[in-house]
VEXVEXGU-603514 format. One record per residue (C-alpha): residue in three letters; x, y, z. Coordinates in steps of 0.05 Angstrom, whole numbers, plus 5000, padded with zeros to 4 digits. Last residue first. Layout:
NODE rest east north   up
NODE  ALA    X     Y    Z
...
//
This chain:
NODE rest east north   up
NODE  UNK 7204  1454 1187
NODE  UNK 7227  1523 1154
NODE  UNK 7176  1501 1107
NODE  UNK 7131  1492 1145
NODE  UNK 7147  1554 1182
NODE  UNK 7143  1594 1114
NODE  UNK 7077  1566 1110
NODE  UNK 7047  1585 1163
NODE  UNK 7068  1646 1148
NODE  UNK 7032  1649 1084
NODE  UNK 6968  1629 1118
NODE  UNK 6976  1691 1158
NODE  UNK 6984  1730 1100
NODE  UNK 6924  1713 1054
NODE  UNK 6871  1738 1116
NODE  UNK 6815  1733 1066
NODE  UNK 6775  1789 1061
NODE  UNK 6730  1766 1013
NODE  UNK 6749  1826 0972
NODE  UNK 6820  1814 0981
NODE  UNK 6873  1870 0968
NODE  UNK 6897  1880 1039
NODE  UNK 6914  1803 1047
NODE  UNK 6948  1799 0985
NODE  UNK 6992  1868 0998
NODE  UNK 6997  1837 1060
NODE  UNK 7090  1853 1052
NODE  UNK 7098  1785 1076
NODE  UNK 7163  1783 1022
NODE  UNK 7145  1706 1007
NODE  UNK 7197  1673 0965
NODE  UNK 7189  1608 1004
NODE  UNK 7120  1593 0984
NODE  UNK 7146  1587 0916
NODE  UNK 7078  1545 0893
NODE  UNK 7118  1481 0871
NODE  UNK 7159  1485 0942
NODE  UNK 7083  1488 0972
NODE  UNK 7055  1433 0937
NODE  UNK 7084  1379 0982
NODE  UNK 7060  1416 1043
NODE  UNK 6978  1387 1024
NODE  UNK 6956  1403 1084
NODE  UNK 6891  1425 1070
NODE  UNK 6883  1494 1093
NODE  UNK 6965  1509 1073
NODE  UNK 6955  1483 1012
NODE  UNK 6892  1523 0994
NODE  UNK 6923  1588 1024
NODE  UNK 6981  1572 0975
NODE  UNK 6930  1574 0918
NODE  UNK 6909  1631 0939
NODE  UNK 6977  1672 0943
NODE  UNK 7003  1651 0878
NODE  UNK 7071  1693 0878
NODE  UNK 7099  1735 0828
NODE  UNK 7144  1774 0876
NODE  UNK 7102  1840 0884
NODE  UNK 7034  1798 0890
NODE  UNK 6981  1847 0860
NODE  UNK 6951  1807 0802
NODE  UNK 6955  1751 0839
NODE  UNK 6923  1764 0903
NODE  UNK 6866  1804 0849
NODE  UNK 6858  1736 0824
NODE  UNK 6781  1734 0829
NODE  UNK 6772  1668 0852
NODE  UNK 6700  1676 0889
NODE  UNK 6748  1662 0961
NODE  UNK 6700  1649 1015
NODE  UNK 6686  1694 1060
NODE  UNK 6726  1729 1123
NODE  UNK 6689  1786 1163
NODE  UNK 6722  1852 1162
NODE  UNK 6704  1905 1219
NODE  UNK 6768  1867 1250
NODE  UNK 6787  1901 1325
NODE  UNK 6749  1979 1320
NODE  UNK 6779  2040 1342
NODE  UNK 6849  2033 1321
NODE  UNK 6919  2055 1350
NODE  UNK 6971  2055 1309
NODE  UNK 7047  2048 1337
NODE  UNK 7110  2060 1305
NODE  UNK 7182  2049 1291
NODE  UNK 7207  2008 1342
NODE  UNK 7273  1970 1329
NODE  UNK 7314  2017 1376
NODE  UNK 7269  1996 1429
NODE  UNK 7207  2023 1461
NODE  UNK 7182  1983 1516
NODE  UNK 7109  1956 1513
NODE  UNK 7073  1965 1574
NODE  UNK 7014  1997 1526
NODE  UNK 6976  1929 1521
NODE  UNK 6940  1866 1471
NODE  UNK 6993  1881 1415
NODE  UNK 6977  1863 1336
NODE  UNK 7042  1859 1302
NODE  UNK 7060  1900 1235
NODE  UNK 7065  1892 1167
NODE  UNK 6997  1918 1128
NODE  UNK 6978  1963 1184
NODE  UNK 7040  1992 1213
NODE  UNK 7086  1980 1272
NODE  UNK 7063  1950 1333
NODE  UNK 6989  1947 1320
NODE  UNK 6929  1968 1382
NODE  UNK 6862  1950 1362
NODE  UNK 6791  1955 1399
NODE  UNK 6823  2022 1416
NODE  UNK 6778  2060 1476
NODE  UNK 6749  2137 1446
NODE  UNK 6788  2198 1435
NODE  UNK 6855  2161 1476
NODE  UNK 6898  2193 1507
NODE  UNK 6932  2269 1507
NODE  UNK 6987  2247 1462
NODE  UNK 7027  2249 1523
NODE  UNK 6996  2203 1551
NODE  UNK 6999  2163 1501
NODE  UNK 7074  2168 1506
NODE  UNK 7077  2150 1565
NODE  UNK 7030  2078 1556
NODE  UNK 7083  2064 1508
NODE  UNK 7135  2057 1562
NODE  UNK 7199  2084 1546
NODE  UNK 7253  2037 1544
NODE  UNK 7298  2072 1475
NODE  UNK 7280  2156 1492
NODE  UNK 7241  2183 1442
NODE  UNK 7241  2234 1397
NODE  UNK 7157  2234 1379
NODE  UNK 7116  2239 1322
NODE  UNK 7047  2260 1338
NODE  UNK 6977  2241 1341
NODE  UNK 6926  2284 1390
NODE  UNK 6866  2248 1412
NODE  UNK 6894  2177 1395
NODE  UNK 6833  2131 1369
NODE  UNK 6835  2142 1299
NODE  UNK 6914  2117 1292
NODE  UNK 6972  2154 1309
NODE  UNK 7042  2150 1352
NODE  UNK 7092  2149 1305
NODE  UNK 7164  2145 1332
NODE  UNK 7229  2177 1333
NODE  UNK 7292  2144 1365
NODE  UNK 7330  2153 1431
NODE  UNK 7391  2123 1463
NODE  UNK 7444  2108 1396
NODE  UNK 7506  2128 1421
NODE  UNK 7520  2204 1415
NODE  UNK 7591  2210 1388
NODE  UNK 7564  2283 1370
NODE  UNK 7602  2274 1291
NODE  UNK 7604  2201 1288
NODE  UNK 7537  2179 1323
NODE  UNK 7503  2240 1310
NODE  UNK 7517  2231 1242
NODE  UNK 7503  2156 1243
NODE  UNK 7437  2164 1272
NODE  UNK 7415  2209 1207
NODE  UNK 7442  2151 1166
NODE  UNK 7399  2103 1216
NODE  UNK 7335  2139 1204
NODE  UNK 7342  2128 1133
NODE  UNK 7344  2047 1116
NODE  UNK 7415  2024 1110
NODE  UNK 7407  1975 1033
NODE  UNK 7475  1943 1018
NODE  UNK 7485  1934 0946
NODE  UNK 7526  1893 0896
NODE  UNK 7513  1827 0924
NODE  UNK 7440  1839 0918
NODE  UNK 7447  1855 0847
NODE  UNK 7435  1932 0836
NODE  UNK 7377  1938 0778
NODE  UNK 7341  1991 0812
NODE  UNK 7278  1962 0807
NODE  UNK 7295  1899 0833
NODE  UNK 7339  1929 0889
NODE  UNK 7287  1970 0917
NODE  UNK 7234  1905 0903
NODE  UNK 7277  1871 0951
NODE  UNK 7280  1921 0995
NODE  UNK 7213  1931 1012
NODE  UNK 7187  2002 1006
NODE  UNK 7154  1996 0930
NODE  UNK 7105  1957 0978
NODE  UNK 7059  1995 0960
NODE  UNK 7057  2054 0910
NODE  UNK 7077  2116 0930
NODE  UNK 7118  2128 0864
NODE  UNK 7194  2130 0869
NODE  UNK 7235  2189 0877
NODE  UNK 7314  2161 0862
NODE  UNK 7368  2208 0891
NODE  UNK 7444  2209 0874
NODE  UNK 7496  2213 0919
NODE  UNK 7585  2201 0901
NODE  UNK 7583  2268 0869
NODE  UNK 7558  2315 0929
NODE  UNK 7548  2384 0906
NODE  UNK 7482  2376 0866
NODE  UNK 7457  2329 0939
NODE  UNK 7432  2399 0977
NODE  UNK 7399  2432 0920
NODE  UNK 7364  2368 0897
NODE  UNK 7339  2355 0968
NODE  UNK 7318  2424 0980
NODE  UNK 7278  2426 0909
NODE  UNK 7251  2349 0930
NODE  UNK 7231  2376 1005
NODE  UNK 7189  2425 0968
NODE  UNK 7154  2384 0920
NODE  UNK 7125  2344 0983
NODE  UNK 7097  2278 0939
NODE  UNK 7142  2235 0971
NODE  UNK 7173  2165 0959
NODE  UNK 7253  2172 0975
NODE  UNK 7304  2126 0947
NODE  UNK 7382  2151 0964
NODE  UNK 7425  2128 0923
NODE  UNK 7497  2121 0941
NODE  UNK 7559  2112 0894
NODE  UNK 7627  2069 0903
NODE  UNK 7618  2038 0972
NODE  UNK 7686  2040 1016
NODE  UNK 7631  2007 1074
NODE  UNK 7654  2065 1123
NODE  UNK 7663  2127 1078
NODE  UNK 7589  2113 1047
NODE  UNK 7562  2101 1118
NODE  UNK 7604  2175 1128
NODE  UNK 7579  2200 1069
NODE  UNK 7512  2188 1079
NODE  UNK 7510  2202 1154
NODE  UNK 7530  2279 1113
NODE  UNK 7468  2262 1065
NODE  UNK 7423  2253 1133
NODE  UNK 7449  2309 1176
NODE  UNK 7434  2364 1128
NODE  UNK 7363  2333 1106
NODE  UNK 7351  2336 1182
NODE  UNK 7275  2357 1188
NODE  UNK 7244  2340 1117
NODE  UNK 7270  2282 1127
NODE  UNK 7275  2264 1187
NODE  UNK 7194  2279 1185
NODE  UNK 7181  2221 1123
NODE  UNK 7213  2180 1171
NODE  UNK 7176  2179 1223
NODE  UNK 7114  2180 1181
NODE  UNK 7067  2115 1194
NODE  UNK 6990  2123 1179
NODE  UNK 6997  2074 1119
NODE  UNK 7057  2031 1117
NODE  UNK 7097  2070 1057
NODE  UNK 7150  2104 1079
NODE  UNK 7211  2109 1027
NODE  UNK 7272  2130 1057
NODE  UNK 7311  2073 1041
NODE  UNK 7391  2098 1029
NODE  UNK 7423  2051 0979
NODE  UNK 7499  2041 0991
NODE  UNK 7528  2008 0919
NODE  UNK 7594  1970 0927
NODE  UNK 7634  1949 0862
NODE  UNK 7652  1910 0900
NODE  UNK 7633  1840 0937
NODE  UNK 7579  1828 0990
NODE  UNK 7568  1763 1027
NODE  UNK 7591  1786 1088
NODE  UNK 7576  1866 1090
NODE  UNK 7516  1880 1130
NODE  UNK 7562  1839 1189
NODE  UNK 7622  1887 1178
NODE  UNK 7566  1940 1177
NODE  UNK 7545  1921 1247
NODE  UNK 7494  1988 1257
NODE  UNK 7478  2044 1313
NODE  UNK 7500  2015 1382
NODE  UNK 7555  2073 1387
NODE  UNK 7608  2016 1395
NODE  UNK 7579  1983 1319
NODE  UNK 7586  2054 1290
NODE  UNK 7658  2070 1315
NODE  UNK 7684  2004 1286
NODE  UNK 7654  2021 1222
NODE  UNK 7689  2082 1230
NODE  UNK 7744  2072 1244
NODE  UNK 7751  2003 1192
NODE  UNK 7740  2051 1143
NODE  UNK 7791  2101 1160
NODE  UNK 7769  2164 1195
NODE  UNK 7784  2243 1186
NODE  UNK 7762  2305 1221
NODE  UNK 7754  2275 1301
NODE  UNK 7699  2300 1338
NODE  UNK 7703  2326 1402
NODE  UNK 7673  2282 1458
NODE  UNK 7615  2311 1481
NODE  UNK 7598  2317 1554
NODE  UNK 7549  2275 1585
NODE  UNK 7489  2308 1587
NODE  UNK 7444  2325 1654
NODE  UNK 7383  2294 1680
NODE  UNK 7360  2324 1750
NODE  UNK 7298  2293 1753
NODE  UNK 7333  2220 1761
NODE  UNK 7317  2163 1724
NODE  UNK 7285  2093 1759
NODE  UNK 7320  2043 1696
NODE  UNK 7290  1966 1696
NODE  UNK 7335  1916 1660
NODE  UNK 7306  1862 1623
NODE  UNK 7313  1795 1615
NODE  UNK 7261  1773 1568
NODE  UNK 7191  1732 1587
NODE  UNK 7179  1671 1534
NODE  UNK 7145  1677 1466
NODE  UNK 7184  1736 1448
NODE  UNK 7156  1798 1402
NODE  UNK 7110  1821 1440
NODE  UNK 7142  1823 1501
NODE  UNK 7140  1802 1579
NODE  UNK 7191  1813 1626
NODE  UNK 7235  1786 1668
NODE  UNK 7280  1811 1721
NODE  UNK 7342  1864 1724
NODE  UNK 7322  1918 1780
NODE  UNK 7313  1980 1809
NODE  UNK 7380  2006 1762
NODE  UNK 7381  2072 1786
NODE  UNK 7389  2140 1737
NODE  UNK 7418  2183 1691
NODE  UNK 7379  2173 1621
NODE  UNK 7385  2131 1564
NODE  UNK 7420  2079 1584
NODE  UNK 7460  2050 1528
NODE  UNK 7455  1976 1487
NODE  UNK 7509  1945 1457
NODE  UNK 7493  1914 1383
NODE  UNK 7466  1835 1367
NODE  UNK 7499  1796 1315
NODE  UNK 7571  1806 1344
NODE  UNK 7554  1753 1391
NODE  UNK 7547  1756 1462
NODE  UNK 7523  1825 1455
NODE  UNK 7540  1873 1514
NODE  UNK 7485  1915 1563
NODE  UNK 7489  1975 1603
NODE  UNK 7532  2028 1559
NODE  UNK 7527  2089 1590
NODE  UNK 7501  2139 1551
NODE  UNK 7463  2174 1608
NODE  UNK 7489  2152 1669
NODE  UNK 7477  2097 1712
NODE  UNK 7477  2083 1783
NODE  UNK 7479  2004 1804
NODE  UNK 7429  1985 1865
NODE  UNK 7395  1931 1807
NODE  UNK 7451  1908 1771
NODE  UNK 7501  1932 1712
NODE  UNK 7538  1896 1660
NODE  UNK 7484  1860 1632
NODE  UNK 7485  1806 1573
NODE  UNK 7448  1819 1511
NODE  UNK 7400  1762 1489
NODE  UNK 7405  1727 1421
NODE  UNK 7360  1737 1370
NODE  UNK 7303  1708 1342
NODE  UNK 7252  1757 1354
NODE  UNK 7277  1820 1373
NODE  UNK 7305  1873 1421
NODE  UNK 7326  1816 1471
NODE  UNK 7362  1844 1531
NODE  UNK 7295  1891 1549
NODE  UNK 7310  1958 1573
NODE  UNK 7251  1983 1612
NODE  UNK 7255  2060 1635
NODE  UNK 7213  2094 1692
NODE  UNK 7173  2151 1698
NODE  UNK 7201  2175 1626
NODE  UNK 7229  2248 1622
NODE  UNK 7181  2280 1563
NODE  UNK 7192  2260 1493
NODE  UNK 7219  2305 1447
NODE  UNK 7175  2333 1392
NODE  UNK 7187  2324 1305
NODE  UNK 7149  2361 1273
NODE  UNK 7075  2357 1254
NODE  UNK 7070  2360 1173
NODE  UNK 7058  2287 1165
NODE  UNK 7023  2267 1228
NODE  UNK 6947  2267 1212
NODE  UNK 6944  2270 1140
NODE  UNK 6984  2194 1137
NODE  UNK 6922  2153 1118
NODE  UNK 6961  2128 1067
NODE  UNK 6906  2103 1028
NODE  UNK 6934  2049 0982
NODE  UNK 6956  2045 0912
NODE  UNK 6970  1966 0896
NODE  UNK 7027  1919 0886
NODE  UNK 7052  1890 0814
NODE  UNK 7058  1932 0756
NODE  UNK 7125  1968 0785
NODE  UNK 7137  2034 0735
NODE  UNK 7087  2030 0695
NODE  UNK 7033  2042 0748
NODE  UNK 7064  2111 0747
NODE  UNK 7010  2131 0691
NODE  UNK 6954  2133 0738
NODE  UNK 6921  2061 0750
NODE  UNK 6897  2059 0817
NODE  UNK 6896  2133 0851
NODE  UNK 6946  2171 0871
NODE  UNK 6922  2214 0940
//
C-alpha cells in the first residue's frame, strides 16, 4: 500500500493516500450472476432525472433485449429487459436515490432463457452511426456529452478506481483489455475526437506490459498511470492534471468503452453490468456480471451471506456513496457497487482543534471548516466568499478529520443553499 508522502505526492499535492481495502476482490474474476427470481426495472435510474415511459404492461411477454421503457427526453437512455419473461406488474417502488416511490416495472423471467440472435456486425460506421447506434443500445448520449464541446476533441478513458473496497473496474481491465481499446476506437470514431488517453491507477505491473503491448499499435491511444492517490479519480482533477480544457475533452469512464464494443460489434444493448459486492460482513466477496433489476438481496446470496449482520450497508463506495437501510435495491446501469460493513459509525464527532488537515487535503482549494462554520450558523452570505460552490464532494475532508467531523454533509447543505 503507498504510504503518505512517497515521492508521487508531487504529482497532485492536494488529497490523501488511503487504504484501499481492495485485497478481497481484486484478483477474483469476473462471475455471472445467477437467473434472478424476479427483475425490478425502475423508470427513474437517478436522482433528478426524468422518468422513462413504458411500452409494455403487466400480462405483456418480454424478451431478452427488448426494449421496455423510452426517455421522454433525450436526457435519459432506453431501457432493455434483461431476461425472457412476464411483466407481473408496473407499480411503485421505493429507492434510494428518489424521495418519492418510482414507477417501476416488475419482470417474472422464465427458466428457459435463451439469446436473441445476433445481428451481424456491420465493418464501417459514420459518426453520426454510431453515436446513433450507442444511444438505441442504451449505452451513452454522446450528442448530449458533446454540447458545449468544440475541437480539437480529446476522449479520456477513466479507469482509475479509487473508492476503497470497490474493483469492478479494475477487473474489466485486466479481463477485456481487447474489448476496451477497440470500444476506444469506436467512442473515438463516434465523437471524431483527435487522440484518446486512457488514465488507469494500478500498481498490477503485468496488466501495464499487456496494456503497453496492446495500445504500441494504435496511434490515436495513449495511456496515463496515475498514482493511487485519492480522489485523483474525479474528473475534474483528470482534466486538471492533464492540462485538457474542459471544452477540449469529453471524459467516458471505462466500463462503458468495454459496453460500447459489445454494443457495436454484438449489438448487445446495455442489460447487465459488473458489480462489487464486498465489505467485512459478506462471507464470500466477489465481482459479479449482473443482470440491470436484480435484487441486491440475490446477489448476497450468492455471495454466500452475510459473516456476521451489517450495522452499515453503502450504495457505492465509502468516501462517495449513499448509506441504504435494505437489500430490495434494484441494480441499475448506474450501480457500481455495494459494501457491506459490520459496524454503523465507530467514529464519534468532536469539536474541531483547527488543525487544517481539511485544508491541506481539499483537491479544489477549498476551506472546508470554515464552510462547516457557515453552514452551523447560518451565516449563507459567507458561503459565495468561501467557494462553497466548487465543491467536488469527493469526503476527502470528511475522511481526513481527526475529530471526525462529518465535513461533507455540511458541504451539501450548502450546495443546496446555494442552489436555493
Amino acid at each position: 500500500m503507498l504510504k503518505r508522502g512517497r515521492s508521487e505526492s508531487r504529482f497532485f499535492p492536494q488529497g490523501v493516500w488511503i487504504p484501499l481495502r481492495q485485497d478481497a476482490t481484486i484478483d477474483k474474476l469476473i462471475r455471472p450472476s445467477a437467473l434472478p427470481q424476479k427483475v425490478c426495472l425502475p423508470l427513474q435510474e437517478r436522482a433528478n432525472t426524468i422518468p422513462l415511459k413504458p411500452l409494455v404492461r403487466p400480462g405483456s411477454s418480454v424478451k431478452r433485449g427488448q426494449q421496455v421503457a423510452a426517455p421522454s427526453e433525450k436526457e435519459s437512455l432506453p431501457l432493455f429487459s434483461p431476461v425472457w419473461g412476464e411483466v407481473v406488474a408496473v407499480e411503485k417502488s421505493v429507492v434510494p436515490w428518489s424521495a418519492e416511490p418510482v414507477e417501476t416495472i416488475v419482470i417474472m423471467p422464465r427458466k428457459d432463457e435463451l439469446l436473441l440472435p445476433i445481428t451481424m456486425a456491420k465493418t464501417e460506421f459514420s459518426p453520426d452511426e454510431l453515436r446513433s447506434l450507442l444511444y438505441r443500445m442504451g449505452v451513452v448520449n454522446l450528442d448530449l456529452e458533446l454540447i458545449g464541446k468544440s475541437a480539437p476533441l480529446t476522449l479520456i478513458v477513466n479507469g482509475c478506481e479509487l473508492e476503497p473496497y470497490l474493483t469492478s473496474t479494475q477487473r474489466l481491465l485486466e479481463e477485456k483489455p481487447k474489448e476496451l481499446l477497440l470500444g476506444i476506437e469506436f467512442l473515438v470514431q463516434a465523437v471524431e475526437a483527435e487522440r484518446a488517453i486512457l488514465v488507469i491507477s494500478t500498481e498490477n505491473k503485468g496488466i501495464l506490459e499487456d496494456l503497453g503491448d496492446l495500445i504500441f499499435a494504435k496511434k490515436q491511444i495513449s495511456l496515463e498511470v496515475f498514482p493511487p492517490r485519492y480522489p485523483l479519480d474525479h474528473p475534474v482533477l483528470i482534466r486538471k492534471i492533464l492540462g485538457v480544457p474542459e471544452e477540449n475533452s469529453l471524459i467516458i469512464d471505462l466500463p462503458l468503452a468495454v459496453y460500447s464494443h459489445e454494443a457495436v460489434v454484438l449489438r448487445q444493448p446495455f442489460m447487465e453490468k459488473v458489480v462489487t459486492i464486498t465489505g467485512p460482513a459478506i462471507r464470500n466477496p466477489q465481482n459479479i456480471r449482473v443482470r440491470i433489476g436484480t435484487m441486491l438481496e440475490e446477489l448476497v446470496a450468492q455471495c454466500d451471506g452475510f459473516t456476521v449482520e451489517p450495522g452499515m450497508i453503502i450504495m457505492g463506495g465509502p468516501l462517495r456513496g449513499q448509506v441504504i437501510n435494505s437489500l430490495e435495491v434494484p441494480i441499475t446501469r448506474y450501480s457500481r457497487g455495494f459494501v457491506f460493513l459490520p459496524e454503523r459509525n465507530p467514529f464519534l464527532e468532536t469539536s474541531c482543534i483547527l488543525c487544517g488537515s481539511c485544508i491541506d487535503s481539499c483537491p479544489m482549494g477549498l476551506y472546508p471548516v470554515f464552510i462547516c462554520e457557515a453552514v452551523k450558523s447560518r451565516n449563507w452570505k459567507a458561503l459565495d466568499d468561501l467557494g462553497a460552490e466548487n465543491c467536488i464532494f469527493c469526503g476527502t475532508c470528511s475522511y481526513i478529520c481527526p475529530a471526525h467531523i462529518p465535513h461533507q454533509k455540511y458541504l451539501k447543505r450548502a450546495r443546496e443553499r446555494l442552489v436555493k
